[in-house]
PANUNU-965155 format. One record per residue: residue in one letter; residue number from 1; x, y, z of N, C-alpha, C in turn. Coordinates in pm, 1 decimal, decimal comma, m for minus. Each point is the difference from the previous one (the first is absolute). Layout:
   residuo   num        npx        npy        npz       capx       capy       capz        cpx        cpy        cpz
         a   NUM          X          Y          Z          X          Y          Z          X          Y          Z
...
//
This chain:
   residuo   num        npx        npy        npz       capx       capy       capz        cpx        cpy        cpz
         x     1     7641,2    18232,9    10181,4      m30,9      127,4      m65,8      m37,2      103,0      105,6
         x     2       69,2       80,4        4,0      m18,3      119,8       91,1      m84,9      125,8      m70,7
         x     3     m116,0       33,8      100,6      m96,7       71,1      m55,3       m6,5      115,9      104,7
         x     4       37,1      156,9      m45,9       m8,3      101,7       61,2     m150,5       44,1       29,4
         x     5      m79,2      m27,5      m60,0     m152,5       m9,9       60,4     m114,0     m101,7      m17,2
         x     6      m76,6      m66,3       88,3      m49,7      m32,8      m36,7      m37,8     m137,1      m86,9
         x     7        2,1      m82,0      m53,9      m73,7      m47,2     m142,3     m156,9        1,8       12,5
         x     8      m69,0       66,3     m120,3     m120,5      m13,0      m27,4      m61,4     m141,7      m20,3
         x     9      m65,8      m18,6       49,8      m76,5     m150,1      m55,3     m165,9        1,0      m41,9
         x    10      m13,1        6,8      m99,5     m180,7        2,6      m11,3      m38,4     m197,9      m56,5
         x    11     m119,6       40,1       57,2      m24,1     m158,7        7,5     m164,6       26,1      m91,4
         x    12        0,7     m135,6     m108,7     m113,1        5,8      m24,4      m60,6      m97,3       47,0
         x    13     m104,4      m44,7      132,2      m13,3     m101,3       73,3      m84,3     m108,6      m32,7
         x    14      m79,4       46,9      m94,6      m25,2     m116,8     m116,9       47,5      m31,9      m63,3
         x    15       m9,2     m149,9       27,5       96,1     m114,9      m30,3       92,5       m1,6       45,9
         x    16       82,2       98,3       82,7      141,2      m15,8       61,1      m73,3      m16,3      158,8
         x    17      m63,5       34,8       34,9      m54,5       m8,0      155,7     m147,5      m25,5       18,2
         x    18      m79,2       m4,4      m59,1     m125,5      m58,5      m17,4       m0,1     m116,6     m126,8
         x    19      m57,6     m101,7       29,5      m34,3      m73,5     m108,7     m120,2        1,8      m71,8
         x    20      m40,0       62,3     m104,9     m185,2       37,2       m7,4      m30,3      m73,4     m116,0
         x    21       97,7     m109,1      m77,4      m16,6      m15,9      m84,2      m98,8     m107,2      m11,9
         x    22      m55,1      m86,8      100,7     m149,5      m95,8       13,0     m130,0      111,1       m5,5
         x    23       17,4      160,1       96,4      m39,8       44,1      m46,2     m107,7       65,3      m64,9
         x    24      112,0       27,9      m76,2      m29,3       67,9     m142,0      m42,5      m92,3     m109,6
         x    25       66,1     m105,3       m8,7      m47,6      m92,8     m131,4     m169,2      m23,7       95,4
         x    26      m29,1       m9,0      112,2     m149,1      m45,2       75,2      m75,7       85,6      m70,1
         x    27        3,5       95,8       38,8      m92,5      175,6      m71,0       17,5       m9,6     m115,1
         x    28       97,0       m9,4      m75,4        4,2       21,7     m149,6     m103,0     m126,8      m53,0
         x    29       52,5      m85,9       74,5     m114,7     m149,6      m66,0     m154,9       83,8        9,9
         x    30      m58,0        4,8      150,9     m126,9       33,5       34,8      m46,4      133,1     m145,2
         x    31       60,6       30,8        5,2      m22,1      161,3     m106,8       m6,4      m36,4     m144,0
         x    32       91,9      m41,1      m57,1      m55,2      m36,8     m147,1     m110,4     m146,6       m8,9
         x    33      m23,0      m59,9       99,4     m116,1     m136,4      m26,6      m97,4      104,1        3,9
         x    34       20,1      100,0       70,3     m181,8      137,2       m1,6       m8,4       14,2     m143,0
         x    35      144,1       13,4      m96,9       m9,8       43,2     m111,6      m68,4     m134,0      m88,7
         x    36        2,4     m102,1       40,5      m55,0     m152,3      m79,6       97,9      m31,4      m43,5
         x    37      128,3       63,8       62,0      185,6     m111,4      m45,3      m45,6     m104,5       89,5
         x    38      m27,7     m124,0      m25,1       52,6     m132,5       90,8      193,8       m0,5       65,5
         x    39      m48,3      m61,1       71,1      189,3      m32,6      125,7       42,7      m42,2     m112,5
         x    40      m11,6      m92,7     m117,6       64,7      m66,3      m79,5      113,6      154,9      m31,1
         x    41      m77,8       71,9     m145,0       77,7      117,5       m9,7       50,8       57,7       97,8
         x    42       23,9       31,8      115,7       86,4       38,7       99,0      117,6      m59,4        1,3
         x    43      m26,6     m122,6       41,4      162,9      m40,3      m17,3       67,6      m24,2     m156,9
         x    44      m58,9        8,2     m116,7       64,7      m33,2      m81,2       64,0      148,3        7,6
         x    45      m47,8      165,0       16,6       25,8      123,5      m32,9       59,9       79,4       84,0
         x    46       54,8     m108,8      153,5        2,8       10,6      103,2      150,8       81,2      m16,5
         x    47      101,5      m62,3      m70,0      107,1       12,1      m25,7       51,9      190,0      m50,2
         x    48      m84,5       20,6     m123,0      m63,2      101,2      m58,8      m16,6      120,4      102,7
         x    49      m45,0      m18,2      137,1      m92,0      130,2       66,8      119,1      m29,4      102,5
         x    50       71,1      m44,0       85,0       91,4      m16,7       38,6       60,9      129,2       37,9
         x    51       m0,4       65,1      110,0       99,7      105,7       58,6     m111,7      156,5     m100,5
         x    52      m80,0      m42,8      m58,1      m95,0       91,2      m41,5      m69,4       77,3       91,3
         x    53      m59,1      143,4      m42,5     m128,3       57,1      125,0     m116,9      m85,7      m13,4
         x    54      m83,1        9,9      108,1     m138,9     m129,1      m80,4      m59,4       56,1     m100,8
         x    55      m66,3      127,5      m61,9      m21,8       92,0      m48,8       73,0     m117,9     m196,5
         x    56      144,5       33,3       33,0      102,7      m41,9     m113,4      m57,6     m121,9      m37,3
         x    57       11,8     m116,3      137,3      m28,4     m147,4       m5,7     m137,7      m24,8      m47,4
         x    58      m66,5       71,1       68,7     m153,6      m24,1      m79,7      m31,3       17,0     m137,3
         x    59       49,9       91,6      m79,2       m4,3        8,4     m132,3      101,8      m74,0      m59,4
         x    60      102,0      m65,0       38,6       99,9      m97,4      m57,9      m72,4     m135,7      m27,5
         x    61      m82,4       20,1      143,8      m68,7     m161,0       m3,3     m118,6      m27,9     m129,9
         x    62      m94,0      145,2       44,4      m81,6      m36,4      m62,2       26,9        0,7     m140,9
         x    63       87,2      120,9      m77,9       56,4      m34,7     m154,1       55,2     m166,4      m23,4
         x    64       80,0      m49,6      134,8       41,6     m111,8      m72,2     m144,7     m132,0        7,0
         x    65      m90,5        8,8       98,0      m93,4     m113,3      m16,6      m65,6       62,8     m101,7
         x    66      m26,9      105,7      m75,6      m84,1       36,7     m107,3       28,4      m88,7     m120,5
         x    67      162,4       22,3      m22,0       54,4      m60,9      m91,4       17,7     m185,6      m33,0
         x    68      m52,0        8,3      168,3       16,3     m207,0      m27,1     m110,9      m14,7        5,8
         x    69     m138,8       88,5       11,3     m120,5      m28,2       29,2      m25,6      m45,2       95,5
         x    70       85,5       17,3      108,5      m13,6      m55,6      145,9     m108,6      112,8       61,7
         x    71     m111,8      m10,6      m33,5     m157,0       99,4       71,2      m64,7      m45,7       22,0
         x    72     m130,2       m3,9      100,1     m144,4       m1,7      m22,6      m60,8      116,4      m43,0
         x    73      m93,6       m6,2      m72,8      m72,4       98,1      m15,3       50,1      110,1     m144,5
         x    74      m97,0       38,8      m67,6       69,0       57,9     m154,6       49,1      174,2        1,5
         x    75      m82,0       68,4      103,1       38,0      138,0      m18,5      149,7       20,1       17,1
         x    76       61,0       82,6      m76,7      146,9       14,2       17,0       34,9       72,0      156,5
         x    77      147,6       m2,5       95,4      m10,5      120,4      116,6       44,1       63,2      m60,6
         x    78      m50,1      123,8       68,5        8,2      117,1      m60,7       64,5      114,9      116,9
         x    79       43,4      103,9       11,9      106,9       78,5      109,4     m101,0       m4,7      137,5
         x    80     m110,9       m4,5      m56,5      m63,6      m12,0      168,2        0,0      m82,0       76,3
         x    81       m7,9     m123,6      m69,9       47,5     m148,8       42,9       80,3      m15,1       93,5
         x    82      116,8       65,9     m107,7      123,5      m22,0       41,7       45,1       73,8      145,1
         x    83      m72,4      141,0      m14,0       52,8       61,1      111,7      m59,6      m49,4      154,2
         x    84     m166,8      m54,1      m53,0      m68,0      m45,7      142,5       71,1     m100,2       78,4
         x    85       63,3     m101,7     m126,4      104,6      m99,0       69,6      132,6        7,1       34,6
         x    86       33,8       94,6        1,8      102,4       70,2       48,1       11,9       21,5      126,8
         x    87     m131,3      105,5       m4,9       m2,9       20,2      172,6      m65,6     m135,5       70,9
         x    88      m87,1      m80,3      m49,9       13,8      m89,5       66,0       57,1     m108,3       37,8
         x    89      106,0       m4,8      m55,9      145,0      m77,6       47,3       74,9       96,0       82,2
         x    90        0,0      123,3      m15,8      106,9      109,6       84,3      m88,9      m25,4       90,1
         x    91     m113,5      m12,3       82,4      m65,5       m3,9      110,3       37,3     m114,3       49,8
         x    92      m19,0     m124,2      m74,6        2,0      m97,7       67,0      150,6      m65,9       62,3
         x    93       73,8       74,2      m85,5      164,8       10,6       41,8        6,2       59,3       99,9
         x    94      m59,7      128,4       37,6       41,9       60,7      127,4      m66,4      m43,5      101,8
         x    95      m88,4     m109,1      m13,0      m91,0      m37,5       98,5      124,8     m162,5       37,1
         x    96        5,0      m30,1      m97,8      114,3     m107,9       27,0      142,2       46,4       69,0
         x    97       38,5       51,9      m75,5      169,1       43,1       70,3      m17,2       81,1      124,9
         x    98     m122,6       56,7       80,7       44,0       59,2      121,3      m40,0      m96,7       89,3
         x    99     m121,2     m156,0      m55,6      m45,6      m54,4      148,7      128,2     m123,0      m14,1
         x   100       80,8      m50,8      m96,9       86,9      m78,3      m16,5      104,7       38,1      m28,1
         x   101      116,4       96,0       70,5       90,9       13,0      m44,6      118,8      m89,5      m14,8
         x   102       49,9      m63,1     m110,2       84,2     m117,3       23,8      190,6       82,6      m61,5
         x   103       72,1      m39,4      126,6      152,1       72,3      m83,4      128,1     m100,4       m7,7
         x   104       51,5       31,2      m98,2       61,5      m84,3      m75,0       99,7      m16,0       91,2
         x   105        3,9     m125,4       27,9       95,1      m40,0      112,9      123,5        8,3       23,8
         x   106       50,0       99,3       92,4      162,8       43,2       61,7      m22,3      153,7      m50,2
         x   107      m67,2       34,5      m70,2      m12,6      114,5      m74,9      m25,3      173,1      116,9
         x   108      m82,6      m42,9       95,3      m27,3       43,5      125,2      138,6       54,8       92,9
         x   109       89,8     m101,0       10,7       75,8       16,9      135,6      148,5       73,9     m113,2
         x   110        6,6      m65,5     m147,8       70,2       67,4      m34,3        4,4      122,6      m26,1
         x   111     m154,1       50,5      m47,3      m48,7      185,2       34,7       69,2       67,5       97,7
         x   112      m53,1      m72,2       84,4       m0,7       47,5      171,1      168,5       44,5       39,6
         x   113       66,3     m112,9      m73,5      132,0       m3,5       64,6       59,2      124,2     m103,9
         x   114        7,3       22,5     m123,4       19,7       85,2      m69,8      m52,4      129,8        0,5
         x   115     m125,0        4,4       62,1      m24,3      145,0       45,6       62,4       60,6      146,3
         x   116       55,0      m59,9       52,4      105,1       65,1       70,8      146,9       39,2       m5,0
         x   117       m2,3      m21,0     m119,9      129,0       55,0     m108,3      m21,1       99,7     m120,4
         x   118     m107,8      m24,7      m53,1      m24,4       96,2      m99,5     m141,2       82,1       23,8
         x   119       10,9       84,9      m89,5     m152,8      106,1       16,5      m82,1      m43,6     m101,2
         x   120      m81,7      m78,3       64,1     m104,7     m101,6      m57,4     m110,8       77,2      m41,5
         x   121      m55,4      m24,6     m122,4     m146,5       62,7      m50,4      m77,5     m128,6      m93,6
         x   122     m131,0       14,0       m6,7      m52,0      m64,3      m47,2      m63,2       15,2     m161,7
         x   123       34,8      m16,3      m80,3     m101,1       69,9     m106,9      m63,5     m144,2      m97,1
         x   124     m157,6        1,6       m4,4      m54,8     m111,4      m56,1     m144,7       38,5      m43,1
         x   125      m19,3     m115,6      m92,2     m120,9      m15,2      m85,0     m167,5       47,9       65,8
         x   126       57,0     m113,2      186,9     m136,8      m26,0       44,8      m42,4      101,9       45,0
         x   127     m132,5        6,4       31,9      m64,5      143,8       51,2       67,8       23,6      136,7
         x   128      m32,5       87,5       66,0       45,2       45,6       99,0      m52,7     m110,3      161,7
         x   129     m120,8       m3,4       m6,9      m37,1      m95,4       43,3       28,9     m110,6       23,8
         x   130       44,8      m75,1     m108,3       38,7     m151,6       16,3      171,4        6,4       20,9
         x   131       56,6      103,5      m42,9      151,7       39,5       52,6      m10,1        8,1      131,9
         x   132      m77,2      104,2       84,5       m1,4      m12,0      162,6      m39,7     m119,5       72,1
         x   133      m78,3      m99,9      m88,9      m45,8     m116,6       93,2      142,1      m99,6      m67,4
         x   134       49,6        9,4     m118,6      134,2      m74,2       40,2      105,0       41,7      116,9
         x   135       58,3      130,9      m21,8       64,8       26,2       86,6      m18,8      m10,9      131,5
         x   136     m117,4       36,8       69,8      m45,0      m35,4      122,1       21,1     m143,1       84,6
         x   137      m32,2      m61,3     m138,1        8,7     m187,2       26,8      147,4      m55,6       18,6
         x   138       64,1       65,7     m107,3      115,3       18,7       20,1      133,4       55,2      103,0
         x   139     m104,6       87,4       96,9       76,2       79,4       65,4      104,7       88,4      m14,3
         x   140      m22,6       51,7     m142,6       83,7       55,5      m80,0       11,1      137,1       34,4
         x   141     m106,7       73,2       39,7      m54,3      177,1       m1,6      121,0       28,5       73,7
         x   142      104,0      m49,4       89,7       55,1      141,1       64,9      117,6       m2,6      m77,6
         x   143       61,4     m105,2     m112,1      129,3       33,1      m70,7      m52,2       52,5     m135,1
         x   144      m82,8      m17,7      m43,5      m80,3       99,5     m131,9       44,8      185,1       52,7
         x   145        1,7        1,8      m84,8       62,5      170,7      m11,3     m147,0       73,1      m50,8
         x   146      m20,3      m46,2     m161,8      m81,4       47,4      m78,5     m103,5     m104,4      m39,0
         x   147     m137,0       47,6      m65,9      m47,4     m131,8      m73,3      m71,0       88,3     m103,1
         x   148       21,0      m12,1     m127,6      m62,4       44,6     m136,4      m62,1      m98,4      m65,2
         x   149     m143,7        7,0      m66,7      m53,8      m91,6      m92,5      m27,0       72,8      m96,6
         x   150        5,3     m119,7      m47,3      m31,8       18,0     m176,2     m154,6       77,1      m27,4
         x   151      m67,1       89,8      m73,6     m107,5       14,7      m53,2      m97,1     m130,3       32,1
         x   152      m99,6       m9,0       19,9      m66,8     m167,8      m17,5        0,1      m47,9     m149,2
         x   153       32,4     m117,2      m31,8       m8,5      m44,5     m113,2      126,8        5,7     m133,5
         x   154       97,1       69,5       72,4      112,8       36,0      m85,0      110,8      m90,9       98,2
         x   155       87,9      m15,7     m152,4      110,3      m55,2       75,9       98,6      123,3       80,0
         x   156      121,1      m62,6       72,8      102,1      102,7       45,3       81,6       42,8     m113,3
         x   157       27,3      175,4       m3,9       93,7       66,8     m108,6       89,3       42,6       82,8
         x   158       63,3       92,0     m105,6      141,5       43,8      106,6      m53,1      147,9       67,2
         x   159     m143,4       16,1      m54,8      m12,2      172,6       94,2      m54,0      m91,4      123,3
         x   160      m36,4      m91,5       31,3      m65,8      m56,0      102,1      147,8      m25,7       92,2
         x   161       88,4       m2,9      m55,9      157,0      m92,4       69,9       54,8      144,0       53,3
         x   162      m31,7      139,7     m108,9       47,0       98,7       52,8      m50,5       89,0      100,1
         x   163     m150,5      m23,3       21,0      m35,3       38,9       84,9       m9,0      m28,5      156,1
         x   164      113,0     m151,0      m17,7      m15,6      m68,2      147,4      157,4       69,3       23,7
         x   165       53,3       27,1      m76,2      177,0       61,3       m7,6      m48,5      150,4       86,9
         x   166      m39,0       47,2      m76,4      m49,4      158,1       47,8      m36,8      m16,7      129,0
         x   167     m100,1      m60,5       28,5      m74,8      m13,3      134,9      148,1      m38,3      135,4
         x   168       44,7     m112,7     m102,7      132,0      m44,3      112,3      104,6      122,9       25,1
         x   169       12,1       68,7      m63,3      141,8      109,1       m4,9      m51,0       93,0       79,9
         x   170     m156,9       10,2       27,0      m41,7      113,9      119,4       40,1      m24,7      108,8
         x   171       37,2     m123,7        2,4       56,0      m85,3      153,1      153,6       11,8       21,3
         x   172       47,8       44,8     m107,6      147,9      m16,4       28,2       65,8      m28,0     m187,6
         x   173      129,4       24,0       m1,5       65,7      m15,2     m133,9      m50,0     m122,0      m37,1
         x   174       m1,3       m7,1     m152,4      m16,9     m154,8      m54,8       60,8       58,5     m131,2
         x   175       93,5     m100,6       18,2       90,7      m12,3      m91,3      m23,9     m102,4     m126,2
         x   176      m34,7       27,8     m177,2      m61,7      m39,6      m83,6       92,7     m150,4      m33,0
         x   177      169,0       22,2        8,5       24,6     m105,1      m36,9       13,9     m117,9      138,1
         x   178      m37,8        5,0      110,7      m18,3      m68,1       89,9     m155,0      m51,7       11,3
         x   179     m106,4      m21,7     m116,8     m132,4       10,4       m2,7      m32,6     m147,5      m58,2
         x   180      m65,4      m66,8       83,9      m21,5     m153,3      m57,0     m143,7      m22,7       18,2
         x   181      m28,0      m50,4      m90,4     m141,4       m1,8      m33,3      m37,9     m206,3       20,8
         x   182      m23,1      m67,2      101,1      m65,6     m168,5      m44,9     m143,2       54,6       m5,4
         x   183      m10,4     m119,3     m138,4      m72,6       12,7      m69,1      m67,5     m172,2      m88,0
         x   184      m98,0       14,6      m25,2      m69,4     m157,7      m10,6       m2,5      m10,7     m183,8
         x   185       24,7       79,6      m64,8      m18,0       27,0     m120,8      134,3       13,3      m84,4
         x   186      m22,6       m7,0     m110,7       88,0       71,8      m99,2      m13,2      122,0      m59,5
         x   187     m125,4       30,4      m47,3      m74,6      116,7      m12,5       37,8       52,6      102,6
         x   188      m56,9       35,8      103,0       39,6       60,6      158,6      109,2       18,2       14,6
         x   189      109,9      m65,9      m36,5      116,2       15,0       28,7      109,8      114,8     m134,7
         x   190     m111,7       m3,4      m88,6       67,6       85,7     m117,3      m48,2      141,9       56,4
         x   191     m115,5      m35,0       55,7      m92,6      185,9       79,4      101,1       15,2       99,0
         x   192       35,0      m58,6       95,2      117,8       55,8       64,8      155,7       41,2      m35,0
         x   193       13,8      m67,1      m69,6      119,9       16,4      m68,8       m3,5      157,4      m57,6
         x   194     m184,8       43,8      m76,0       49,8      105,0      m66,2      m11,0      109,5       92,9
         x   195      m34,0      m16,6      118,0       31,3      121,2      104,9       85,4      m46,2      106,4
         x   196       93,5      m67,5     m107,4      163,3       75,1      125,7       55,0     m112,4       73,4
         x   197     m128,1     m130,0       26,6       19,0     m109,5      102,4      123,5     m116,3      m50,4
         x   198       55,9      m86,7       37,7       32,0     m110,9      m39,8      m68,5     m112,6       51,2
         x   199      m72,9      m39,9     m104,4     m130,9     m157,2        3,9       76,4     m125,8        3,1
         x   200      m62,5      m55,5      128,0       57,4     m150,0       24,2     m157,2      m82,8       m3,3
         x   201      m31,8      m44,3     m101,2     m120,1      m73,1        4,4       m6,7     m110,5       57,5
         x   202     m109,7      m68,0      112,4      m24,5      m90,5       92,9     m111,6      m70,4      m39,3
         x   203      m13,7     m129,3       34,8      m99,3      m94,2        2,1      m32,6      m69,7     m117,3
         x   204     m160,3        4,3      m73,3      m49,4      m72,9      m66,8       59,3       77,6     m116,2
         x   205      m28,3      137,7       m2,4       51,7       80,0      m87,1      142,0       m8,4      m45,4
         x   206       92,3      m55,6       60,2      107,5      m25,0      m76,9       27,1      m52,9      m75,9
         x   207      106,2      m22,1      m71,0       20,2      m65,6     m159,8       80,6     m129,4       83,4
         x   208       17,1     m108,7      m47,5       53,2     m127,2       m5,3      120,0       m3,7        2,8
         x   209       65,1     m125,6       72,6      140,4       48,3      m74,3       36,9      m51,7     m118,0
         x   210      m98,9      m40,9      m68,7       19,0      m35,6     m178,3      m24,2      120,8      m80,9
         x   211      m56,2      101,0       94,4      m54,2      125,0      m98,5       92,4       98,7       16,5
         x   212       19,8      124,5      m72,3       98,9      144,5       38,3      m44,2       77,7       15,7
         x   213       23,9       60,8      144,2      m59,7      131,9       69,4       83,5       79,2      m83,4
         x   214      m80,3      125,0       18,1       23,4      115,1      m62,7      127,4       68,0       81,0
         x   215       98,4       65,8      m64,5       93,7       19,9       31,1       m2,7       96,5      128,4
         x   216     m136,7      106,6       m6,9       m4,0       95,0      113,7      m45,4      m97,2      103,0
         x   217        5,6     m136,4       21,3      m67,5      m32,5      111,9       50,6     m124,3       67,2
         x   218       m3,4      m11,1       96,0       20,0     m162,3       41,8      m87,4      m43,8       40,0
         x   219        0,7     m143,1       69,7     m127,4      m61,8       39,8       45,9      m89,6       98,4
         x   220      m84,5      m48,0       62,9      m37,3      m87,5      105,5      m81,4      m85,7       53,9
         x   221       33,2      m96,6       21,4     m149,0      m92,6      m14,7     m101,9      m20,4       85,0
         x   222       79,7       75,2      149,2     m106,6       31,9       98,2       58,9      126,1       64,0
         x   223      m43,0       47,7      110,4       51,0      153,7       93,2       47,0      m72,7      156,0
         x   224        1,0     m124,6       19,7      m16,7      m30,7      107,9      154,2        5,8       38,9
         x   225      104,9       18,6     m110,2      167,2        2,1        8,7       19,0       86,5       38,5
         x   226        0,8      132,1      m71,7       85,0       87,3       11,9      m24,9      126,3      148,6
         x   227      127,2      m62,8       36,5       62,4      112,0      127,9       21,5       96,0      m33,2
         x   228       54,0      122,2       35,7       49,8       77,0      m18,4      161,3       10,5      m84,0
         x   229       67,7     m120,8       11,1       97,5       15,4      m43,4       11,3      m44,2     m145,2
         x   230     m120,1     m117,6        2,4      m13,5      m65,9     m112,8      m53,1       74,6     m101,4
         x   231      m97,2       65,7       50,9      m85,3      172,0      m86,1      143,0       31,8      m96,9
         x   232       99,2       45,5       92,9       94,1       92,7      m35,9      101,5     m111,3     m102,4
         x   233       m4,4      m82,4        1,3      114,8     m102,7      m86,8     m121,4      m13,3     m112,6
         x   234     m107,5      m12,5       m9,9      m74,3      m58,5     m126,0      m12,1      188,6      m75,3
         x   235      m30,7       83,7       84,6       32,2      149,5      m34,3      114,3       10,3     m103,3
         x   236      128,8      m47,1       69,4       91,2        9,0      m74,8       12,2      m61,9     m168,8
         x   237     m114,7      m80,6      m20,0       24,2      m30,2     m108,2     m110,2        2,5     m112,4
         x   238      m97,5      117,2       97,9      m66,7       60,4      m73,5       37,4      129,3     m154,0
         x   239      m11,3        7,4      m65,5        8,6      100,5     m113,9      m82,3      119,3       72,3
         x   240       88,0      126,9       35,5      m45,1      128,1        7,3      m68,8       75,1      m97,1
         x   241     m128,9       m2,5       34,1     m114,3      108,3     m140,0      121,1       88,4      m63,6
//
C-alpha cells in the first residue's frame, strides 16, 4: 500500500504497551475493603468493573456486594464513600504504575520500529505522569510525536483522539483516512473510530477468536507483530469509518 503521506498512528499504551492490569485490580482491592467490601466481593464483581474508571468500578462493586450482602458493617455507602475510594485507589495506582512499570512483551521494540515509519502520537487514560515514566522506561520519548490524556477518571472519547489529530497536523499533513488508532478496548476503539481513526484492538481487550469484532475494527492478540508492512496488510482489511 502506497501512502502519499505519512500514516497516523495513535497508540493507547494501556494495555497495548504497559501492562497495569495487577495494578489496578491491587488499588481497586485496597479501596473498596476501606469501604467494608471483603476481597471475596472483588473478585466475584471483578468481571463487572473491568476496563471501568475506578470512580465507575467502585460503585459497580459496591451496588453489587450490597445486593449479595457481601459487607461489614450496616450504614449504606453513600457518594462520599464512594468518591474517597476512588481517589484512593487513583493514588495508589499512580504510586504503583510509575515505581513498577511492567510492558507487555515485544510491544516496546515493535513501537520503536514503527515509529520510524509513521507519525506516532500517544493518546491514553493514564495521567500524565505515569505515561512519562512508561515511556521513559520504555525509551519511547524520541519517536512519540504527541501525548494527550484523558481528563482523570474518564475513559478515552473521540474529542480526546481529535485532539491528538490536531496537535499532529501542526507538525505536518495528516491525512484522516491514513489514521490508525491501537487500542486495548472495544469501547476505545468505537471512540476512535468516531473521530476519523481506523481501530485495531490489541491485547487483553480483544475479543476471542470464538467472539465477533465489530466490523469498524480488527484485533490482535498482541503488538509485538506488526511491522510496518504488516500494519499496512491488516489496514487493508480494516472497514473505513
Amino acid at each position: 500500500m502506497h501512502l502519499e503521506h505519512p500514516i497516523t498512528l495513535l497508540v493507547e499504551i494501556d494495555g497495548v504497551l504497559a501492562d497495569t492490569r495487577q495494578a489496578r485490580r491491587a488499588a481497586l482491592a485496597a479501596a473498596v475493603v476501606s469501604l467494608g467490601i471483603p476481597p471475596a466481593a472483588l473478585t466475584i464483581s471483578a468481571d463487572a468493573a473491568e476496563g471501568r474508571s475506578f470512580g465507575e468500578a467502585v460503585t459497580t462493586i459496591a451496588r453489587l456486594a450490597s445486593r449479595i450482602g457481601a459487607r461489614r458493617g450496616a450504614r449504606d455507602i453513600d457518594a462520599t464513600d464512594v468518591e474517597l475510594a476512588t481517589l484512593r485507589a487513583e493514588r495508589a495506582f499512580e504510586d504503583a504504575a510509575r515505581q513498577a512499570v511492567v510492558l507487555v512483551p515485544g510491544a516496546r521494540d515493535a513501537l520503536a520500529a514503527l515509529g520510524e515509519r509513521v507519525r506516532l502520537g500517544v493518546v491514553t487514560r493514564l495521567s500524565r505522569m505515569v505515561t512519562d515514566a512508561v515511556l521513559s522506561f520504555a525509551g519511547l520519548e524520541p519517536v512519540v510525536r504527541v501525548v494527550v490524556n484523558a481528563p482523570q477518571g474518564e475513559p478515552l472519547s473521540a474529542s480526546t483522539f481529535r485532539r491528538a489529530l490536531e496537535r499532529l497536523a501542526r507538525g505536518g499533513t495528516v491525512v484522516a483516512d491514513a489514521g490508525v488508532a491501537l487500542v486495548d478496548a472495544i469501547a476505545t476503539a468505537e471512540a476512535a473510530r468516531e473521530a476519523g481513526l481506523r481501530p485495531i484492538v490489541v491485547g487483553h481487550g480483544a475479543p476471542d477468536a470464538t467472539s465477533h469484532a465489530p466490523t469498524s475494527a480488527s484485533w490482535l492478540a498482541t503488538v509485538d507483530v506488526p511491522t510496518y508492512d504488516a500494519l499496512m496488510q491488516i489496514l487493508a482489511r480494516v472497514r473505513t469509518p
